[in-house]
C-alpha positions in Angstrom: -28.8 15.0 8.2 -25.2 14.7 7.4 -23.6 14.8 4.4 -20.3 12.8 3.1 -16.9 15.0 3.8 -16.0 15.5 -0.2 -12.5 16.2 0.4 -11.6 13.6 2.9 -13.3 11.0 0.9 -11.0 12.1 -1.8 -7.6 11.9 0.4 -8.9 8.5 1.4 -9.0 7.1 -2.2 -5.6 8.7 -2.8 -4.5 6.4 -0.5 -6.1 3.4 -1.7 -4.8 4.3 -4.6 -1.0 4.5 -3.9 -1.9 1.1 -1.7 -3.2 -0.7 -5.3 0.4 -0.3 -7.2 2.6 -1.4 -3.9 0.0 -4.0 -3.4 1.4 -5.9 -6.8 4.9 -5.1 -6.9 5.9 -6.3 -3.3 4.9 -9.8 -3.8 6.5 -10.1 -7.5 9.6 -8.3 -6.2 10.1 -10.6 -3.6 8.9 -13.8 -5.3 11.6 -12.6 -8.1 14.2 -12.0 -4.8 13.4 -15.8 -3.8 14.4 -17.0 -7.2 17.3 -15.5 -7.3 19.5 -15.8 -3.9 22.7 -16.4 -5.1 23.0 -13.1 -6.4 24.7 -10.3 -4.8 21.4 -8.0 -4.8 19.5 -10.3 -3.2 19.3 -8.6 0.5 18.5 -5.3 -0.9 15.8 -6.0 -3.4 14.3 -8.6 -0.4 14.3 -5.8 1.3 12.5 -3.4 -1.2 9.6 -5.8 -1.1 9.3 -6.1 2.2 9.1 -2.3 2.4 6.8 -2.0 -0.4 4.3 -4.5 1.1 4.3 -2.6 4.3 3.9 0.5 2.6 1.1 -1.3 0.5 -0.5 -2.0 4.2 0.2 0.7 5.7 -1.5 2.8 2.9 -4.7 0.5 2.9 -5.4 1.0 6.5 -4.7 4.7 6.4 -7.2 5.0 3.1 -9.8 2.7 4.7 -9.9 4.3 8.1 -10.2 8.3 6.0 -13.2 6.7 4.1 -14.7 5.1 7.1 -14.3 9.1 8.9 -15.3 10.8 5.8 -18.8 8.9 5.3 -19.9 8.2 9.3 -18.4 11.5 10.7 
C-alpha cells in the first residue's frame, strides 16, 4: 500500500499558499489601476496586477499538480 509523500505534500501547500495572497491583491490592484487612468502610474501598477494574477495562477496550478503527485504517486 502506498503512503502520502509528506514532504511534497508540504511544497505543494507552500505553493497554494503564496497563490492565496496574489490571488486578492491582483484583482484590487487592478480594479484600483482602472479607477485611476489619468494618472501617470497607471501603466506600471496595470501591470503589477497583471503580473500578480499570473503569478497567483501560475502558483495554483504548480501547488495543485505537487498535491495531486504527492497523494496518487
Amino acid at each position: 500500500m502506498k503512503h502520502t509523500n509528506k514532504s511534497l505534500l508540504l511544497k505543494g501547500l507552500k505553493f497554494l499558499a503564496g497563490a492565496l495572497p496574489l490571488s486578492f491583491v491582483g484583482p484590487v490592484v487592478l480594479f484600483s489601476s482602472f479607477k485611476n487612468t489619468d494618472n501617470p502610474w497607471f501603466l506600471p501598477v496595470l501591470i503589477f496586477a497583471l503580473i500578480a494574477m499570473a503569478a497567483a495562477i501560475y502558483l495554483m496550478f504548480k501547488g495543485i499538480n505537487t498535491v495531486m503527485k504527492a497523494l496518487f504517486d
